[in-house]
N, C-alpha and C positions, 0 to 999 in steps of 0.2 A: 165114330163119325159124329161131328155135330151138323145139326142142323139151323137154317141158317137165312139168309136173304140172297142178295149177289156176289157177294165175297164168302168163300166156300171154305172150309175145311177138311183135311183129310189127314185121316192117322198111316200110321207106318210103326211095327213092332220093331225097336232098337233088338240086337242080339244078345245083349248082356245083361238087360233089366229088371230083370224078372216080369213083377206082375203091373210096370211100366210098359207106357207108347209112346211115341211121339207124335204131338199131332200139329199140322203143319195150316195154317190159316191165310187164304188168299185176299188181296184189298185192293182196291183200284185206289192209285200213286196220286200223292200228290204232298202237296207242304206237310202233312202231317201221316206217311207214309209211304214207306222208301219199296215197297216190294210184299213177300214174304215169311211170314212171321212164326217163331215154332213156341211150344207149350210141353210140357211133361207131363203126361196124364197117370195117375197112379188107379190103376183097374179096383185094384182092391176099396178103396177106401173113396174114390171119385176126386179126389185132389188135384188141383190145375194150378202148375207152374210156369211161369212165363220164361220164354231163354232168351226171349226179345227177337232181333230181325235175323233171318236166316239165309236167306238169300234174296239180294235187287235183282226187278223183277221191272217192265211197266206194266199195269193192269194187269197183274197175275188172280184174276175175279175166279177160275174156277180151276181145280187142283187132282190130280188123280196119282193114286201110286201103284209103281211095276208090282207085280204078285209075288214080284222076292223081295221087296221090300229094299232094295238099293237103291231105285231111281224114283222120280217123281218129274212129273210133267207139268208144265202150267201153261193156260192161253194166255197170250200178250193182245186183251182186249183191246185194242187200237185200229183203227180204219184205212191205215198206211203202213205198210212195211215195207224198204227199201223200195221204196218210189213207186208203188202197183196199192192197187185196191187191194190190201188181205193185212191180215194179222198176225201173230206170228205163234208157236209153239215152241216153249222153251224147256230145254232137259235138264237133270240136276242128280248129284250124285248127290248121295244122302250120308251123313256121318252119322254111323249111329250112337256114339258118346256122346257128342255135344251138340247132334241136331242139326249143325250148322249146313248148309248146301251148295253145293260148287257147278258152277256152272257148266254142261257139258259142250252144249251147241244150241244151235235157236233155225227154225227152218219155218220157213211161211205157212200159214194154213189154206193157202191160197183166197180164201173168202174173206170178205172184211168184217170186223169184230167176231173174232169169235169166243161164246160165252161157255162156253162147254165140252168135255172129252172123258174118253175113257179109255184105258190101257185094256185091249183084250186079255182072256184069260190064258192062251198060252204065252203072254208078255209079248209076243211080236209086232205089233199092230197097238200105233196112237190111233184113234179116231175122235174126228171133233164137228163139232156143232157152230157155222158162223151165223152168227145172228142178223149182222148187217148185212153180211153176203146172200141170206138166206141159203146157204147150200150146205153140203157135210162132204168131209175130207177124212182121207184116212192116209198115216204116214207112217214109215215101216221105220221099226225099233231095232236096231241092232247090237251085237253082244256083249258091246260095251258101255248101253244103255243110250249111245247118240241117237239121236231122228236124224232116217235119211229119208230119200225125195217120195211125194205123195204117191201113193199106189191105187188111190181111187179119188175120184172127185165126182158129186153131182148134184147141178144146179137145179134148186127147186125151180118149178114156175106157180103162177096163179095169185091170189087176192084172195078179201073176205069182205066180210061186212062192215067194216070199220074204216073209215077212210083216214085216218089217222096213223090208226095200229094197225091195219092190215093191209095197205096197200100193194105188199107184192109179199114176199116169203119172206120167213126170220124165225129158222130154225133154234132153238133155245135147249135142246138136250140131245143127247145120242146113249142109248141102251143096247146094251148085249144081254142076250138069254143065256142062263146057265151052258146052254149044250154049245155056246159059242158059235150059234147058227143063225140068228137075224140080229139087225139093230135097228131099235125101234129110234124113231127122231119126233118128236113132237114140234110141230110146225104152228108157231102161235100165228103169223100173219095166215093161215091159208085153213087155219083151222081143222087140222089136221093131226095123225099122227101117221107118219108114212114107216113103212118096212122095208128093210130091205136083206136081202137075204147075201152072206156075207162068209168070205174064205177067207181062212186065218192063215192057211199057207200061199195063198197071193196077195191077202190084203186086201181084198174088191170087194166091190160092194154093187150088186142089183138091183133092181125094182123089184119088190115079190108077187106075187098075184095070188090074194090081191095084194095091192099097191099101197093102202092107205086101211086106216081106218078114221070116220068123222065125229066130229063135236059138233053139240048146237051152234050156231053160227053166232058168231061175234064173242066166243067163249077164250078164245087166246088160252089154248093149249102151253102149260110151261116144260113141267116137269113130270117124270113117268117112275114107275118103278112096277117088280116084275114079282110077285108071291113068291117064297121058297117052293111051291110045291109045282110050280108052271104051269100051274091053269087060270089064272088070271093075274089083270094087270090092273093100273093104274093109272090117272091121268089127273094133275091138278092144271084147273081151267085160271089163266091169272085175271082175266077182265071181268070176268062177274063172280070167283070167291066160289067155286063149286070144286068137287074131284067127281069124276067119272069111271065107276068098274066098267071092265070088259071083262067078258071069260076068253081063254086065249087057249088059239090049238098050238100046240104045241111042236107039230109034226109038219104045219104047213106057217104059220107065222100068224096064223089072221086074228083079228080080233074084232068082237060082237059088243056091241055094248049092252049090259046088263041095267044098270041104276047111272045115276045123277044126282047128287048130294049136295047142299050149302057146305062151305066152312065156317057158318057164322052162326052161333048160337039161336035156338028157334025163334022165329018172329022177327029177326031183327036183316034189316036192309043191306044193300053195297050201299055205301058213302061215298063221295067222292075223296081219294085216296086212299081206298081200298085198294088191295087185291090178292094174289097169291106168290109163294114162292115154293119154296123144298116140300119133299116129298121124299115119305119112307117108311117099309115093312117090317118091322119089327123081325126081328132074327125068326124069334120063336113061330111066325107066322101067323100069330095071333090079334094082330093092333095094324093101323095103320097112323102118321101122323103128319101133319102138312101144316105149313107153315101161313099165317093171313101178317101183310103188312098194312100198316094203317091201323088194326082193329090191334094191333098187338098181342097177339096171340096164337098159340098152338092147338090145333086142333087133334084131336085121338080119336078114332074109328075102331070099334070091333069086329074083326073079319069072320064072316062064315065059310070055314073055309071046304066048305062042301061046296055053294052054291058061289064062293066070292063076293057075297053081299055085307053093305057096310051098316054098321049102326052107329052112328054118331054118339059117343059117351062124354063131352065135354068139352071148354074153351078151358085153357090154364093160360095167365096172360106172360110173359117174355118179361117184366118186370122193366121195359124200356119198350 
């Protein structure tokens, strides 16, 4: 996985490559890109090979691959799909020799732009994040890797502090827990991360109770991610450049907040054109690391992972 801004990347293990992946890079279209773009990543040695476009795509901004590594999904970030307010979700058969991607089918995500999804872990179930729609969708995967018709939809409500950015809901992520039992949605308009407690053999999705867990107000929740060992989580905040621990029960979905962290090197401000993006736990469960745009740079956190508390151990800048 790299990590990244709005245009996402996701790998996928070819079957014949050894200690090769392929990893697939999502970009919002326009004169100067047609779609989806793929990469040869060699494990051993860190090497990145471009194979160039893989499959057209419009706003293919965030990318996820099935757990067998044959399909891969992408949101068609757009505000209009076939004449209705939504966006669309598009499927794709994966080659694994040449990377290249074939289109399977494309089914609405009923909400408008959606930025975000993830392939649950027994592959049956797309689930996605509209950002315009403010809502979350989930759409059922079938054995031939097409998306057939949504099996959940629910529309956020509510605002926040920001009368710009938070005027009503704009969902920006959807997370599943290892045991495949809640997904968590980080609600940047409402300042939020809401849960919801979720069947992999219907595809639905509930309110959990509780319902939500909150951020300081005007904090524009982005991106989340879940510790290997499932007792705490994560939240990077995008309008003021912080991440947020929670410890997280495991058994009932909730989450506490623990600490509140800058991204930004000690002492030093938000700017205007700051803010946050990706977020992520290190395999070994030892690091955390979150992305700042504007200040260019990557931030890395040391996890305690007794207590889930963070230690900020440095900015490394992105070199662009």
């Amino acid at each position: 996985m790299l990590i990244g801004t709005a245009p996402a990347a996701e790998s996928a293990k070819p079957s014949s490559q050894g200690s090769q992946c392929l990893v697939y890079v999502g970009t919002y279209t326009g004169a100067k890109s047609k779609g989806i773009y793929a990469c040869r990543l060699d494990m051993a040695t860190g090497a990145l090979t471009s194979l160039g476009l893989a499959g057209e795509a419009t706003n293919p901004s965030f990318l996820s691959v099935h757990p067998n590594h044959r399909f891969l999904y992408a949101v068609g970030e757009v505000g209009s799909f076939e004449g209705k307010p939504s966006g669309s979700v598009d499927a794709f058969a994966i080659n694994a020799e040449s990377g290249k991607l074939t289109l399977l089918n494309r089914q609405p995500s009923v909400g408008a732009s959606p930025c975000h999804l993830v392939v649950d872990r027994a592959g049956k179930t797309v689930l996605v994040a509209n950002y315009g729609g403010g809502s979350s969708t989930a759409l059922s995967v079938r054995e031939d890797g097409r998306l057939g018709e949504p099996t959940a939809f629910i529309q956020h409500t509510g605002s926040s502090a920001n009368p710009r950015r938070q005027e009503g809901p704009h969902a920006h992520g959807i997370y599943l827990d290892a045991a495949n039992r809640f997904a968590f949605v980080p609600d940047l308009g409402l300042d939020k991360v809401l849960v919801f407690r979720f069947d992999a053999t219907k595809g639905s999705l509930v309110p959990n109770d509780p319902p939500a867990a909150s951020v300081k107000s005007g904090s524009g929740p982005r991106h989340f991610a879940i510790h290997p060992n499932g007792r705490s989580a994560y939240v990077i905040n995008e309008m003021v450049c912080t991440v947020t621990a929670f410890s997280l029960n495991s058994e009932r979905g909730g989450l506490k907040e623990i600490q509140t962290l800058s991204t930004l090197p000690d002492g030093e401000a938000v700017q205007p054109g700051y803010s946050t993006a990706e977020l992520f736990v290190h395999s070994s469960g030892k690091f955390l690391y979150g992305s700042n745009r504007g200040h260019h740079s990557i931030v890395g956190y040391a996890i305690d992972e007794k207590s889930g508390k963070l230690t900020r151990l440095e900015n490394v800048s992105t070199q662009g």
